[in-house]
Steps between C-alpha positions, in 0.01 A plus 500: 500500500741747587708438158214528312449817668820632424500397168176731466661781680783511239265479200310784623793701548630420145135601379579863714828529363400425136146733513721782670760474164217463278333857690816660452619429168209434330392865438845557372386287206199651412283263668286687793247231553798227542617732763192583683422088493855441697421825731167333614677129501770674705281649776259182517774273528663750760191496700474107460869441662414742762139314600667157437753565703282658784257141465816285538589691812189410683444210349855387678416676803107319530633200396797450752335761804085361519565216584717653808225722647333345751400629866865472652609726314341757632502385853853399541856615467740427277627144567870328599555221244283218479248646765147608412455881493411844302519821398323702785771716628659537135130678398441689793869634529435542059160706601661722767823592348244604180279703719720728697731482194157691295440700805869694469450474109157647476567762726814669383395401137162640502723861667776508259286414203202760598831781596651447123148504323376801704820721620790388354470758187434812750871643452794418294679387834192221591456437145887402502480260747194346431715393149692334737273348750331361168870332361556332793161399517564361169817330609342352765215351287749305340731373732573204585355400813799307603679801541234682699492209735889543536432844532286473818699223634765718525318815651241307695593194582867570590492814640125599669318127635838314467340202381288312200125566568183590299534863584779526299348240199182782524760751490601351171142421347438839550799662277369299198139609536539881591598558136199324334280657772723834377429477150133385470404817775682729279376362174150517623493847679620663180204353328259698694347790323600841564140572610515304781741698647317790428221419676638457839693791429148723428379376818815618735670215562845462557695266257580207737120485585419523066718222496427297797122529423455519138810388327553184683145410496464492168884365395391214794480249240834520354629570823338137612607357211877601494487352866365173436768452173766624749373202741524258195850637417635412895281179575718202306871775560760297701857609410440790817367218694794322511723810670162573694315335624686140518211290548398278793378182564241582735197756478636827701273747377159576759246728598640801757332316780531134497498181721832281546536242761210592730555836444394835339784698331522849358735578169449756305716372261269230400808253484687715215806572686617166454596284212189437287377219221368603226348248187796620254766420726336160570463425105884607461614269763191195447569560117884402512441234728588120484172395698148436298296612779697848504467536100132403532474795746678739284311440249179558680631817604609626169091378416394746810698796369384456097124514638570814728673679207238349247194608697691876583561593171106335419356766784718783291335413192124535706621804671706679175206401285237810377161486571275523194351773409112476382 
């Protein structure tokens, strides 16, 4: 099966290469509907590779990760070798690294993205350094997220808690979803109208409260959206895990108040200030493993995280999409 799907893969990329020559040279002959008929082969057969590819990606991952899910893996930690066991404290470390990673992202994103939109251009001097505030927000949308997990292992790990722990892997989270929140606030605050403005302007109010009130109520959907994608973009990342957050092998992460050994406990870290798990780690480590029962896991895992990025990026479609207009 699989050679016969690689044979097919390397036909349809000889039937891309060959429509993309014919599009290209074949106006140079004289021949405009040869060249529009390799054009449209081109971008079917593009599209075809891309949906193919996307189908044999969860086809592997239902395939080798359904047959995994089953109640212990939500109710129990991640196993020693040959020993029954889940993924509990690998989700739950996963879904608060995530959270209070978005919290940091959302907030300074949503600021810096409404402060270049709206004030930025107010003076050569602001308009100057929002130029730069948007290149490094550039360079930052593109980095690789190994080297922002470096980054905060050096800063915050070594030098402020002393020690891995999911603080410091939300730390990282965060730096690779400010600049999408950034962007998308931006982007969507300079498509208001002008007349929006106006009007809390005509009724006395002061520009924070135009913007608080108005602009962000009606940009709330792009706002939302560029959010959620920034969720998607951190939920599967693990190379600033790895300097991060460590992992763990038991479930650490609790409510403030909680009950241990008879009795009730206060932490207002919620369990963050010590070496976390999180589902990528485990896949990285499950993954590369010798043990069956460790791959199984991983690849129920990797099965977890395509469904939470699948179904994120299905509520952005709902949420982006325009109502219709009767």
């Amino acid at each position: 099966m699989a050679a016969i799907a690689g044979i097919g893969v390397l036909i349809l990329i000889a039937l891309l290469v060959l429509s993309a020559l014919v599009a290209l040279f074949g106006g140079a002959f004289g021949s405009r509907k040869l060249a529009n008929l390799g054009f449209i082969v081109f971008c079917v057969g593009g599209a075809t590779l891309a949906i193919a590819s996307l189908a044999a990606i969860l086809a592997s991952l239902l395939a080798n990760g359904l047959g995994g899910i089953n109640l212990a893996v939500f109710t129990q930690d991640t196993p020693a070798v040959g020993s029954s066991g889940g993924l509990r404290n690998a989700i739950i470390g996963s879904i608060a690294m995530c959270l209070m990673g978005m919290i940091i992202a959302v907030v300074v994103g949503i600021l810096a993205g409404t402060w270049l939109a709206e004030y930025s251009g107010r003076s050569r001097w602001t308009a100057a350094y929002g130029s730069v505030v948007r290149f490094v927000n550039d360079v930052l949308l593109s980095a690789p997220s190994i080297l922002v997990g470096l980054f905060i292992y050096e800063v915050v790990v070594l030098y402020v808690v002393h020690h891995f722990s999911g603080f410091a892997g939300a730390i990282s989270l965060a730096l690779l979803a400010v600049p999408v929140v950034t962007r998308t606030t931006e982007d969507v605050l300079r498509l208001q109208s002008k007349q929006l403005r106006e009007s809390g302007v005509a009724l006395g109010a002061p520009l924070w409260i135009t913007i608080k009130d108005i602009l962000w109520k009606a940009a709330s959907g792009g706002m939302i959206t560029g959010a959620l994608l920034a969720f998607a973009r951190i939920s599967g990342e693990t190379a600033p895990l790895l300097f991060t957050s460590l992992g763990n092998q038991l479930s650490t992460v609790h409510l403030p108040i909680y009950r241990e050994g008879g009795r009730w406990l206060f932490d207002p870290s919620l369990g963050l200030n010590q070496p976390t798990a999180s589902l990528p780690k485990v896949i990285f480590d499950y993954a590369l493993s010798a043990y069956d029962d460790w791959r199984r896991l991983a690849w129920v895992g990797a099965l977890l995280i395509a469904i939470a990025v699948l179904g994120i990026n299905i509520l952005v479609r709902v949420l982006s999409a325009e109502p219709k207009r009767s």
